[in-house]
C-alpha positions as CSV (number, residue, x, y, z in Angstrom):
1,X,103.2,95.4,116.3
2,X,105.8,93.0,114.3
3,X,104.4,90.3,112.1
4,X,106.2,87.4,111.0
5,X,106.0,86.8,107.6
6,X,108.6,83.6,107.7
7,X,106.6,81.2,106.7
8,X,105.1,82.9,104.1
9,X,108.3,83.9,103.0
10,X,109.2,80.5,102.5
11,X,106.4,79.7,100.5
12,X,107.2,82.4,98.1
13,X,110.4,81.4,98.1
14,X,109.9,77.6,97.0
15,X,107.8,79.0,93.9
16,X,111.0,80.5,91.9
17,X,111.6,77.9,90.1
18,X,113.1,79.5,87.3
19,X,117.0,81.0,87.2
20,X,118.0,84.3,86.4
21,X,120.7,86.8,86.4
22,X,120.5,90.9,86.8
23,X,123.1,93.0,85.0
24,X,123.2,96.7,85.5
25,X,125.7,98.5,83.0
26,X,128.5,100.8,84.1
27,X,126.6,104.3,83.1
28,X,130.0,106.4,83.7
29,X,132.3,103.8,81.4
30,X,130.8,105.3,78.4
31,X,127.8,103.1,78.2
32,X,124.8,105.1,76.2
33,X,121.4,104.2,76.2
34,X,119.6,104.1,72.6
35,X,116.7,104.9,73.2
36,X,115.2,103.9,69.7
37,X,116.8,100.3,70.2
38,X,116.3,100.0,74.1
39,X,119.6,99.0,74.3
40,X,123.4,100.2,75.5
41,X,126.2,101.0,73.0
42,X,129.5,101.6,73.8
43,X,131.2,99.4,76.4
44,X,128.9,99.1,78.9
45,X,130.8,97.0,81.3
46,X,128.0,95.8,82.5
47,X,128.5,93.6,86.1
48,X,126.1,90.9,87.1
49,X,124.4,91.9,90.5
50,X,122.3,88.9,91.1
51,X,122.3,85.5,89.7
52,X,119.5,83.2,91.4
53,X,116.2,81.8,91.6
54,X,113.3,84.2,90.3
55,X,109.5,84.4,89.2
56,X,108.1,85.9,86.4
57,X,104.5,86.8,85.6
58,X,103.0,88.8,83.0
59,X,101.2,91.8,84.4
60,X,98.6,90.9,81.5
61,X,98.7,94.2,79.8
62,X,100.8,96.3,77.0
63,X,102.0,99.8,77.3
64,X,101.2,102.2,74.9
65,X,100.7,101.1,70.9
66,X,102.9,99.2,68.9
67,X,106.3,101.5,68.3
68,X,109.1,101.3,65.8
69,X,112.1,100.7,67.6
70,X,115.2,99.3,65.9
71,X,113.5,99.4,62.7
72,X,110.8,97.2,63.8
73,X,107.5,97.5,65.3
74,X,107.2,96.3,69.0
75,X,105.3,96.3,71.6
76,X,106.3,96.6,75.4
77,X,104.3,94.3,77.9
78,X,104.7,94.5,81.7
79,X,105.9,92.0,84.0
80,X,106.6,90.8,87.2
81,X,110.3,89.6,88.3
82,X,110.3,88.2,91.9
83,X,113.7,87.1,93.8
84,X,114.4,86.5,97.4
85,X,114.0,89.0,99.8
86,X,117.8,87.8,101.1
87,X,119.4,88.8,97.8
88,X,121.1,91.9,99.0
89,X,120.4,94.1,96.2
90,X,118.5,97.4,95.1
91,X,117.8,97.3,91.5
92,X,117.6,100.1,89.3
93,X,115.7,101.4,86.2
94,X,117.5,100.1,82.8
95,X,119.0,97.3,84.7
96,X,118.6,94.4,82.7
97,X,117.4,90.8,83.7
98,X,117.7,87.2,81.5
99,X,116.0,84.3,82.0
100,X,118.8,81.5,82.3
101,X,117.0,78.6,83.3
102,X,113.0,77.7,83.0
103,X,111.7,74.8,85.3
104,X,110.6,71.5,83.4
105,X,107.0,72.3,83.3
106,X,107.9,76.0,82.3
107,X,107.3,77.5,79.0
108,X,110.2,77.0,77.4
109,X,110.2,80.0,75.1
110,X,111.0,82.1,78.1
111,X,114.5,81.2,78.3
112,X,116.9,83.9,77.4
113,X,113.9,86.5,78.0
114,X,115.5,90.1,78.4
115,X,113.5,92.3,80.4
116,X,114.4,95.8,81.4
117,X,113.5,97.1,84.8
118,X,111.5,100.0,85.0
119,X,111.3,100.4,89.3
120,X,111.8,98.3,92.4
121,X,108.4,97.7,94.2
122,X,109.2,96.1,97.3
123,X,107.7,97.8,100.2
124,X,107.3,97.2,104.2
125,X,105.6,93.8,104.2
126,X,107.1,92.4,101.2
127,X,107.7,88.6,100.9
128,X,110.1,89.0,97.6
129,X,112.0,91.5,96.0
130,X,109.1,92.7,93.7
131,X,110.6,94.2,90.1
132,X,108.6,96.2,87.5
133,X,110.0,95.0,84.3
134,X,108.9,95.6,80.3
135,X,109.8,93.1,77.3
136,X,109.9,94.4,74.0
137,X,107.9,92.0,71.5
138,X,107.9,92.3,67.7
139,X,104.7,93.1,66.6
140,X,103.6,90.7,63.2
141,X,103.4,92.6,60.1
């Protein structure tokens, strides 16, 4: 049995309204992740894989308690990424995605968002390119 899932593709589809671009580092040109600071040092050489339209939604829940990382205390939250099933990538963990655009009725604050990807969660009936990200927040002293 083969269902078509077209239109609701579509629908999906017209719902990113917000821009983004997906960067995954070049681990064997002596990029190191920190784990401490949840970032890369070194030169990381890190090439864009996707550039489009995207989705984001909080998953409405933290990980774990606050942490110092970098000096600071953060917290991770999970969220959602979603692109278009046509963008012909496979994400990986530590890739990294930024917010470049938020629509007009958007909240603003979102813009220039990193998120780190954590796992790929796009399955058999998938609409979108489903992506398991975490954002570090510092946590108010």
């Amino acid at each position: 049995m083969r269902i078509n899932l077209s239109g609701i593709i579509k629908l999906v589809d017209s719902l990113m309204v917000d821009t983004c671009h997906i960067t995954r580092p070049d681990r064997e040109a002596g990029a190191v992740f920190d784990e401490s600071t949840g970032t890369y040092s070194g030169d990381p050489a890190a090439a864009v894989i996707y550039d489009g339209p995207c989705l984001i939604y909080s998953q409405r829940r933290f990980r774990g308690s606050a942490q110092e990382v970098g000096g600071a205390l953060s917290q991770a939250s999970d969220y959602w990424v979603e692109i278009p099933m046509d963008a012909n990538i496979r994400v990986e963990p530590r890739d990294e995605i930024v917010v470049t655009a938020v629509h007009g009725g958007g909240d603003q604050t979102m813009l220039n968002t990193v998120f780190r990807v954590m796992d790929d969660m796009t399955g058999s009936y998938s609409v979108s390119k489903r992506i398991w990200c975490t954002r570090r927040d510092k946590v108010p002293m």
